[in-house]
BAKOL-596353 format. One record per residue (C-alpha): residue number from 1; residue in one letter; x, y, z. Coordinates in Angstrom, 3 decimals. Each point is the difference from the previous one (the first is absolute). Example, Ala and Ser with C-alpha at 12.3 -4.5 7.8 and 13.67 -1.06 7.14 Angstrom:
REM residues 2
{num = 1	residu = A	xx = 12.300	yy = -4.500	zz = 7.800}
{num = 2	residu = S	xx = 1.370	yy = 3.440	zz = -0.660}
REM end
This chain:
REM residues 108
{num = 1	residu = X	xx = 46.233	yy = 23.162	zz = 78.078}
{num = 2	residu = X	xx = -0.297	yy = -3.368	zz = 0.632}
{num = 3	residu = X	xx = -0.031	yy = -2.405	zz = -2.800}
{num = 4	residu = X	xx = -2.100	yy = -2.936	zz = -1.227}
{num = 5	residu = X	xx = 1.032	yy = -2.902	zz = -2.225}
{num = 6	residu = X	xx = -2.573	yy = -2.070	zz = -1.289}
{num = 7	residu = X	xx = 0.918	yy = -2.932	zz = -1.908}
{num = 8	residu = X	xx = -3.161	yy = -1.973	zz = -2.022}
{num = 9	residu = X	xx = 0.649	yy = -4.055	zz = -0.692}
{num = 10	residu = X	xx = -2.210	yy = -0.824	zz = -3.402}
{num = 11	residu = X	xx = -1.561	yy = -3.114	zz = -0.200}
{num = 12	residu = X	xx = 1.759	yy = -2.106	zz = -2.504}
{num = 13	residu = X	xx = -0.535	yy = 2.094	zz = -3.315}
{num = 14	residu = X	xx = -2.075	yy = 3.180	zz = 1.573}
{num = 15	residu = X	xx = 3.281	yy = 2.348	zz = 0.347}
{num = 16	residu = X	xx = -1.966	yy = 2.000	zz = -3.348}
{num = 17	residu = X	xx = -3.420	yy = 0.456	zz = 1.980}
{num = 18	residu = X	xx = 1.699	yy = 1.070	zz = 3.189}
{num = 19	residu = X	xx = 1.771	yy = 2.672	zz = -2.496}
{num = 20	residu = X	xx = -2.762	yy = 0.831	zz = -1.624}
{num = 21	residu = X	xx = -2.699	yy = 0.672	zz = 2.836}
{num = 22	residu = X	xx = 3.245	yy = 2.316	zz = 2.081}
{num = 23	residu = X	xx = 0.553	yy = 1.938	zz = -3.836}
{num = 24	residu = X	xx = -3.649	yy = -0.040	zz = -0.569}
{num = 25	residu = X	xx = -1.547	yy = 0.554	zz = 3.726}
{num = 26	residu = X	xx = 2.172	yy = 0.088	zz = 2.642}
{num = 27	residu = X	xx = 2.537	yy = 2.934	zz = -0.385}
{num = 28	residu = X	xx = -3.037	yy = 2.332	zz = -1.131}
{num = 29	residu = X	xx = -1.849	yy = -1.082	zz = 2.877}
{num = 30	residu = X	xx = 2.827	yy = 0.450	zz = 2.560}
{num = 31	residu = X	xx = 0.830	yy = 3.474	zz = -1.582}
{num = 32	residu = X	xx = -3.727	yy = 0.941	zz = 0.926}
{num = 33	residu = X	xx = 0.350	yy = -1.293	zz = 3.341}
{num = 34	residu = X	xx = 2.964	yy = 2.107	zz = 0.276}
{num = 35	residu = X	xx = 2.778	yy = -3.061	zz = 0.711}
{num = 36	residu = X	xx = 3.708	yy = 1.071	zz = -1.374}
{num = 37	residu = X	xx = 1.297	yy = -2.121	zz = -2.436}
{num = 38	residu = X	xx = 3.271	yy = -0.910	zz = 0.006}
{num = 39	residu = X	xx = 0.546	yy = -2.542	zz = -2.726}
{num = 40	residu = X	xx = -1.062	yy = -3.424	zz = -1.901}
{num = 41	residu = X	xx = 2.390	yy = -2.500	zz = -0.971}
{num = 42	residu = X	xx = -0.009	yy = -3.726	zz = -1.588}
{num = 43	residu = X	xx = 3.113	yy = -2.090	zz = 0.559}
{num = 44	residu = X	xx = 2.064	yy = -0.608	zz = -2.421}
{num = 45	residu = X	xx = 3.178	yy = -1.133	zz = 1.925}
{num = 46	residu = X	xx = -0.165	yy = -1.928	zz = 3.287}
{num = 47	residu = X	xx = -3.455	yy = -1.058	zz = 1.368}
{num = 48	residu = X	xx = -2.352	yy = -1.754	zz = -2.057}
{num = 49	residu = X	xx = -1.888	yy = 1.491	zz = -3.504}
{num = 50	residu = X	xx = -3.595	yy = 0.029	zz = 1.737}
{num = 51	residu = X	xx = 0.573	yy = 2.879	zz = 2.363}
{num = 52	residu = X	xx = -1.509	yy = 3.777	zz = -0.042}
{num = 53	residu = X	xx = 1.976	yy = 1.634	zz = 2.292}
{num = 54	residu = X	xx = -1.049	yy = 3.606	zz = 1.262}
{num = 55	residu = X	xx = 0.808	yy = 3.037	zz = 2.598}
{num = 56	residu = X	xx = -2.125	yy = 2.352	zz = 1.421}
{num = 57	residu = X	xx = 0.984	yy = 2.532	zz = 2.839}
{num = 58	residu = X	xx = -1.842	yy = 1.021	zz = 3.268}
{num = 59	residu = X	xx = 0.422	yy = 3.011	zz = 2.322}
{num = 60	residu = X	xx = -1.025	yy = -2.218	zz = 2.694}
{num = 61	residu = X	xx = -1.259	yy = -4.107	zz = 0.438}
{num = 62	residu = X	xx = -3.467	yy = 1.747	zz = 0.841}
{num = 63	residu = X	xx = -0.207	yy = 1.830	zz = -3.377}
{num = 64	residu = X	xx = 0.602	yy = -3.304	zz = -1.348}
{num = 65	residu = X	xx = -2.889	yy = -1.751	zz = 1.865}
{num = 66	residu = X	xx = -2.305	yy = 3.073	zz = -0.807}
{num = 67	residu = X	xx = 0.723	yy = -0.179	zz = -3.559}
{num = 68	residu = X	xx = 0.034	yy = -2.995	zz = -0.376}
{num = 69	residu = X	xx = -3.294	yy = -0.991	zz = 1.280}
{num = 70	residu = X	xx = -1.891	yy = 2.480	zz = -2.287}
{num = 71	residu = X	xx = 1.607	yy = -1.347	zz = -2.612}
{num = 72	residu = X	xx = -1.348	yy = -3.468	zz = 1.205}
{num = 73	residu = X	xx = -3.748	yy = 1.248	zz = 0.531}
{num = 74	residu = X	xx = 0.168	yy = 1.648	zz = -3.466}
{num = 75	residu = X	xx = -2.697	yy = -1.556	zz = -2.428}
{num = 76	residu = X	xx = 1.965	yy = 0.417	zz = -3.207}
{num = 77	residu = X	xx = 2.840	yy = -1.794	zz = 1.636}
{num = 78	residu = X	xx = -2.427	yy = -3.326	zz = 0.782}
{num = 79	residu = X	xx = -1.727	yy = 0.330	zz = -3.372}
{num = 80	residu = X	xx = 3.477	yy = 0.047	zz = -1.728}
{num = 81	residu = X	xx = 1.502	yy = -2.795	zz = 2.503}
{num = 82	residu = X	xx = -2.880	yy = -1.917	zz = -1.117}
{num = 83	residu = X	xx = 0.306	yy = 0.324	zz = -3.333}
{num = 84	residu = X	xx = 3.829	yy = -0.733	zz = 0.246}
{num = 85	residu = X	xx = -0.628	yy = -3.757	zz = 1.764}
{num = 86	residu = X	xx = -3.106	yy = -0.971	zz = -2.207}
{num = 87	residu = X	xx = 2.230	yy = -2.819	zz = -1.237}
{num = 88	residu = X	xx = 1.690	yy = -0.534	zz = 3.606}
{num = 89	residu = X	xx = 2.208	yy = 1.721	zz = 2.551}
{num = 90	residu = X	xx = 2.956	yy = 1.745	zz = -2.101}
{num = 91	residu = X	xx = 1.827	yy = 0.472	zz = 3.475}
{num = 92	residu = X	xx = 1.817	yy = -2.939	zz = 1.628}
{num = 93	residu = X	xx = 1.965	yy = 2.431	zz = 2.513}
{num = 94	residu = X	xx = 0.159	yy = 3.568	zz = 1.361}
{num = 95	residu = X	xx = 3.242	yy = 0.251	zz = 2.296}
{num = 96	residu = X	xx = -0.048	yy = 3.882	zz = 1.665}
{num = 97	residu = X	xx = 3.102	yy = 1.686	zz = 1.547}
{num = 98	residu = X	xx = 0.327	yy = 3.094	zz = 1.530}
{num = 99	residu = X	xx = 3.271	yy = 1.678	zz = -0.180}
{num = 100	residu = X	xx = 1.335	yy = 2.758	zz = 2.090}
{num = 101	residu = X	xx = 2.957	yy = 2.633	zz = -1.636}
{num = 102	residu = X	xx = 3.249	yy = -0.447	zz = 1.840}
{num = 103	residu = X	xx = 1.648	yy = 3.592	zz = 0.983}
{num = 104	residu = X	xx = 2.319	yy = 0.409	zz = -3.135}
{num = 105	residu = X	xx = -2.529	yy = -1.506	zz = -2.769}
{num = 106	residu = X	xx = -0.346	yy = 1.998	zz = -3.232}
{num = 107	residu = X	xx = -3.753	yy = -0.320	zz = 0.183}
{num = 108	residu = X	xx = -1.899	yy = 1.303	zz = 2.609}
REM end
């Protein structure tokens, strides 16, 4: 596999709506479109206290783009979005990275 880390920004005092529209939305919705969830986290040493960090993993970059882009076209997803930023945007920052297993990592 390869994997995806996806690491959300709040804006200043939003970290509880970007929490609450991935524990209320997001993962269901991604489970339907069949992504494979790896994990959610919130800092709590290092970084900064208005992250959601998260993990998903791909059998290929092309399953990620296909997926992806459903997700994206799905009307639930806008209506929700919407919803979400009725007061403003609740996302400063998305920062993506792709990483690739080296030969003797434990997960695969």
């Amino acid at each position: 596999y390869l994997f995806q880390r996806r690491e959300y920004q709040a804006m200043p005092g939003k970290i509880a709506n970007i929490t609450e529209r991935f524990g209320g939305f997001s993962c269901a919705a991604f489970k339907k479109q069949g992504f494979r969830q790896v994990g959610y986290w919130h800092n709590r040493i290092g970084g900064n206290d208005h992250q959601l960090i998260y993990m998903l993993a791909w059998e290929s970059l092309n399953e990620r783009v296909q997926k992806f882009d459903t997700f994206a076209k799905d009307p639930d997803r806008a209506r929700v979005f919407g919803e979400s930023e009725k007061n403003g945007p609740i996302v400063e920052q998305v920062t993506t990275t792709i990483l690739r297993p080296t030969a003797f990592s434990p997960m695969k």
